[in-house]
C-alpha positions as CSV (number, residue, x, y, z in Angstrom):
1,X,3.1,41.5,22.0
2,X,3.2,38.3,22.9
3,X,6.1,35.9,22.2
4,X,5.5,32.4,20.9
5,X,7.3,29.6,21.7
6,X,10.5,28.1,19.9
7,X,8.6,24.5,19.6
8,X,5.5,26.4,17.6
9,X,7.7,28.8,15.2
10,X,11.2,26.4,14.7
11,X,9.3,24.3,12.1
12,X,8.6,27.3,10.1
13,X,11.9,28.5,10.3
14,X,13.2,25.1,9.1
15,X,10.7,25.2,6.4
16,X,12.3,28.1,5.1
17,X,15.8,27.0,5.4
18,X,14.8,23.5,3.7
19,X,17.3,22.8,0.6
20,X,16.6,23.4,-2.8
21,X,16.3,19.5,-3.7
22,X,13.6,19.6,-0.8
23,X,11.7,22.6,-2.7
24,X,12.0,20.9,-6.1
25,X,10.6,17.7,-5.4
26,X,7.7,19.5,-3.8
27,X,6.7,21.2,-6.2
28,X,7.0,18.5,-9.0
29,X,4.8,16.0,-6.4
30,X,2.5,19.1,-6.3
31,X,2.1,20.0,-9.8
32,X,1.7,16.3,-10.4
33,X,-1.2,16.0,-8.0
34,X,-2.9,18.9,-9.5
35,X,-2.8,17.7,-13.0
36,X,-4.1,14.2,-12.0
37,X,-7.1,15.6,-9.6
38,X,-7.9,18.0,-12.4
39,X,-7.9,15.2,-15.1
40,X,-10.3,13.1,-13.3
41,X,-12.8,16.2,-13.2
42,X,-12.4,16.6,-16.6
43,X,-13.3,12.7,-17.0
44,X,-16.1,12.5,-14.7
45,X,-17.4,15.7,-17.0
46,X,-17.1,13.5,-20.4
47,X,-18.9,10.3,-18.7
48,X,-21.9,12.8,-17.8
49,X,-22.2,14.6,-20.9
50,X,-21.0,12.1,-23.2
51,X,-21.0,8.1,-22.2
52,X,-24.3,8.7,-19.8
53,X,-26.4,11.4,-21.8
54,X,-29.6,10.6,-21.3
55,X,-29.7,8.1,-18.3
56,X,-31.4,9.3,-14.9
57,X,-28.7,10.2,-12.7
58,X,-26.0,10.5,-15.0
59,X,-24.2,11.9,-12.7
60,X,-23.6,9.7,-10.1
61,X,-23.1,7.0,-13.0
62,X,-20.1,9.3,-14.0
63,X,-18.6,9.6,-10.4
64,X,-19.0,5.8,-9.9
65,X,-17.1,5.0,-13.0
66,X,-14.2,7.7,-12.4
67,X,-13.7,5.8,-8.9
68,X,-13.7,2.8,-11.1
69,X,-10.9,3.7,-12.7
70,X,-9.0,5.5,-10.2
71,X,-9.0,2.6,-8.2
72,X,-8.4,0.1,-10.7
73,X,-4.9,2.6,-11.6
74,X,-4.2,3.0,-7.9
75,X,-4.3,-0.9,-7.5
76,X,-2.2,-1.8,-10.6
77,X,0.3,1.2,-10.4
78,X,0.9,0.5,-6.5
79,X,1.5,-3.8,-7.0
80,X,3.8,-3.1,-9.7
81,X,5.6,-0.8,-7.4
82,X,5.9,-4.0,-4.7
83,X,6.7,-6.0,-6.8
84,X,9.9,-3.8,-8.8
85,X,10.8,-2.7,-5.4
């Protein structure tokens, strides 16, 4: 068997070891990020189905409007942090 070296498996190990605080914030940012990506699905579905029924392309309308307002959040939620901080 061949051995790896220390630089390849110590970030692992360190991984592992990582304090609980670490772990917990982790998981929170993860959970978080999941919610939000899966909420934005769920909102492109409703601009298809509901806002664009009917048009051609509907769609791509949907997508283009999701990014609208993901951007338009991203934008107003990151100058307030700038600005507070």
């Amino acid at each position: 068997m061949v051995e790896c070296p220390a630089e390849i498996t110590q970030p692992f190990i360190d991984l592992v070891r990582a304090p609980r605080a670490l772990w917990g914030v982790n998981l929170a940012y993860t959970i978080e990020g999941l919610s939000y990506f899966g909420i934005l699905t769920y909102l492109a579905i409703h601009f298809s189905d509901f806002i664009f029924k009917g048009v051609e392309h509907a769609d791509i309308w949907s997508h283009e409007m999701v990014m609208v307002s993901d951007c338009r959040h991203s934008y107003f939620d990151g100058s307030a942090r700038i600005r507070s901080g």
